[in-house]
N, C-alpha and C positions, 0 to 999 in steps of 0.2 A: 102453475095452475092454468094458463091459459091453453098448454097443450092438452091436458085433460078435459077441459070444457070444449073443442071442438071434435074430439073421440067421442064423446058422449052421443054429442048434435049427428056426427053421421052414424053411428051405430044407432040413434031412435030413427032413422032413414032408407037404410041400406041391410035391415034384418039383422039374422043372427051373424052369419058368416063373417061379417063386417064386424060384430060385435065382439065375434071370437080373434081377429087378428088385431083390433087396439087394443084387446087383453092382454094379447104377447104381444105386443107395440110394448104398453105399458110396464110391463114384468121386466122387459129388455131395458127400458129403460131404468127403472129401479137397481136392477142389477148392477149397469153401470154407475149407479151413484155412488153405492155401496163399495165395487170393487176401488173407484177411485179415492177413497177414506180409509182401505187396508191396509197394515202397516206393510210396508217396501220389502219385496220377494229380494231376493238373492241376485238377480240382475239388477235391481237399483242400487247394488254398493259389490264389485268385485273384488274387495279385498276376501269378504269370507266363498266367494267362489273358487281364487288362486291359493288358499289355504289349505296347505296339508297336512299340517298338524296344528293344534287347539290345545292349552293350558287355562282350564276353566275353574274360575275358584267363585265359592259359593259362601253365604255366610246366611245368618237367621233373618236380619232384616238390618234397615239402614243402618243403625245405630249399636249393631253387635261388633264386636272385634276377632272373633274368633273366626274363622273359615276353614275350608275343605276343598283341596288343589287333588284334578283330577286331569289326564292326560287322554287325549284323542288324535288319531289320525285318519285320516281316508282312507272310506273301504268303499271303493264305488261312486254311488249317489252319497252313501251316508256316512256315520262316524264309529269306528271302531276302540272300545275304552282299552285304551293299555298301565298295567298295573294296576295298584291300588292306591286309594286315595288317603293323602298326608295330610297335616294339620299347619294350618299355616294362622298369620297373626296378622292384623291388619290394622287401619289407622287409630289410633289414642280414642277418635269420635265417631268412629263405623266407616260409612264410606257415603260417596255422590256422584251422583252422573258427573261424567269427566269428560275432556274432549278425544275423540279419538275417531275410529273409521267407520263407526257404525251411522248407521241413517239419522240426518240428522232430527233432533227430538221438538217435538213445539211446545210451547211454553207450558200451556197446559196438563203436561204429562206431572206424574207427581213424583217428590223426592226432591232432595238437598241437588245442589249446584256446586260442585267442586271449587274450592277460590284459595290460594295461599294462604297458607298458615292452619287451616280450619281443622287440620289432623283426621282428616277423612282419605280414604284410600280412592282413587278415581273410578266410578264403573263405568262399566259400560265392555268396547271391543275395539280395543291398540294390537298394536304392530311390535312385536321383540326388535329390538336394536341390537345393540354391541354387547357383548359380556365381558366382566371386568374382572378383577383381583389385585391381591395382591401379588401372585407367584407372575414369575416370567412369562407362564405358560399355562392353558387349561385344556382338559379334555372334554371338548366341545366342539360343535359343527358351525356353532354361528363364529362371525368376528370376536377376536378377543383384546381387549387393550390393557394391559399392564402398569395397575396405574402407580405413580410416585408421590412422594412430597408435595410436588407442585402443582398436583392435577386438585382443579376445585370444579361444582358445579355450583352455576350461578342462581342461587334464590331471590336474589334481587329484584323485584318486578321491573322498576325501572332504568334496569341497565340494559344497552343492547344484547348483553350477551345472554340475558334471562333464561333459563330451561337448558342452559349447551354448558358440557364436561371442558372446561380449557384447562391450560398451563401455563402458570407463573413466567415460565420464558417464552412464552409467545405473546402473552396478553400485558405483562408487567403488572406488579403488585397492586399498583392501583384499580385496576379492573375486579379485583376478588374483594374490595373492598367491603365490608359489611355483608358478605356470604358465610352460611354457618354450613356450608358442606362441604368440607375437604372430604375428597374421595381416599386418602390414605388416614383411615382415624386410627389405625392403630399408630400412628408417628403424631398425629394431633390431637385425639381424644382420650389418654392414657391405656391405650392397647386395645381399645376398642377393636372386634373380630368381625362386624356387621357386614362390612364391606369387602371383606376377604373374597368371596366368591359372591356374584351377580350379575345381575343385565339388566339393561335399560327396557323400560316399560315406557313404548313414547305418545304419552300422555300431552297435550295441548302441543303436536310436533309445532303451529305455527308461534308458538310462545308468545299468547295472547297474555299482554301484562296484568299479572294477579289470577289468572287460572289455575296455578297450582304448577308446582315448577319440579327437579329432580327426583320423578317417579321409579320406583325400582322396585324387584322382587329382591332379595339377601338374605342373609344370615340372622338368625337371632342367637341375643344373647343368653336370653335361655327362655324355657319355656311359659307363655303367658305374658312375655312383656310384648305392649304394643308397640304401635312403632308413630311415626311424623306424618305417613301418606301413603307406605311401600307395602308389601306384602313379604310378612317372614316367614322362613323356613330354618328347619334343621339343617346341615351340612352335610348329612348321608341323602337328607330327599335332594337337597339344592345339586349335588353330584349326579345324583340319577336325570335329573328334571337337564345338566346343560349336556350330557353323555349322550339326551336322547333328541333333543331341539336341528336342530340343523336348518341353517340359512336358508337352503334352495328348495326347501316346501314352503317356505311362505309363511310361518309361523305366527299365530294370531296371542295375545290375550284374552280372557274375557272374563272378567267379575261381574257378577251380580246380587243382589240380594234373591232368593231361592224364592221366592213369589213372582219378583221381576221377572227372572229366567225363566222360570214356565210364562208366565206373559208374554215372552217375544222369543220362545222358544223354537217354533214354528215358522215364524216371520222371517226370525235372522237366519232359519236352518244352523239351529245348533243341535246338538246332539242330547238325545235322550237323557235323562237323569240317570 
């Protein structure tokens, strides 16, 4: 306020001409207020600038389970849709903002907060990790890790090893202590298929205790059942989805609820519907 009352005082002084440049004095400034309140351009978070390809799954609103997994890569400036879009399954209670690489969000914004246990699938925009199975081997461009008996991932909020995939023989029994996610469920949950083929979705990478812990996309077991936090697929889309991934574009995540996403569709430079 006090800049606009001495604009004033010299424009009733110094005529029109004066009058006319603290109007674009003022405009200039306005502008600037505004630009510095817009939500963060593509140079304030480089991970979706080094991405060259996008796996963007969409669902009706927080609290739906159902979604729609659609595939992008770089054409230029923008984003080019490859194939068609599949049907995927997501948490038991919809989904919530999650921790990951996108700008961070202020309190204020609206929606659930992803937290352990809550059976919400994390949104928001993560990083692909590792891809796992059961088989030796997969045909995939990212890393693959073959997992066994002794590989568990840690749900435990308060254990050091919270959010990270270990092994029985490196960590010793005691560390999986009170974890309900062995990565081999068809050897521990009577033949469970779930985890046959997947990749890590790295969701709170700093493993902030109780934010929600072993995110993954995988297998369903059939169609319509929800899942703890991950995002399910069929077994022919989950083979096309890691056939097409590859490590060295940069591979992003990105769920949202389909209101959110045109919300910050622009902002985050994500690709057209």
């Amino acid at each position: 306020m006090p800049i606009v009352r001495r604009l004033v005082l010299r424009t009733s002084s110094d005529g029109r001409r004066s009058a006319s440049r603290a109007l674009a004095f003022l405009a200039c400034l306005v502008l600037a207020a505004c630009a510095s309140h817009a939500p963060p351009r593509t140079s304030a978070w480089p991970a979706i600038a080094d991405a060259g390809q996008l796996v963007v799954v969409t669902s009706a609103d927080w609290d739906d389970t159902h979604g729609a997994l659609r595939r992008f890569e770089r054409n230029g400036d923008g984003w080019r849709e490859v194939g068609a879009a599949v049907p995927v399954m997501l948490g038991r209670s919809g989904s919530a903002w999650g921790i990951g690489v996108h700008p961070p969000l202020a309190e204020s914004v609206a929606g659930p907060r992803k937290r352990e246990g809550d059976g919400r699938a994390p949104a928001g925009v993560f990083r692909i990790g590792t891809a796992f199975g059961y088989p030796a081997a997969a045909a995939t461009a990212l890393p693959y890790a073959a997992m066994d008996a002794g590989d568990w991932c840690i749900d435990v909020a308060d254990s050091p090893l919270y959010n990270r995939i270990v092994n029985v023989r490196d960590v010793g029994k005691d560390a999986i202590a009170g974890s309900t996610e062995p990565m081999r469920r068809d050897l521990h949950a009577d033949g469970d298929v779930r985890y046959r083929l997947g990749f890590v979705i790295e969701h709170n990478p700093q493993a902030r205790a109780g934010g929600g812990s072993c995110i993954f996309a995988h297998l369903w077991r059939q169609p319509g059942e929800t899942t703890a936090g991950c995002t399910a697929m069929d077994e022919a889309a989950m083979q096309d989805l890691l056939a097409w991934l590859d490590d060295a574009r940069h591979p992003l995540f990105v769920l949202l609820p389909r209101a959110v996403y045109d919300e910050y569709r622009q902002a985050w430079t994500l690709p057209a519907p």
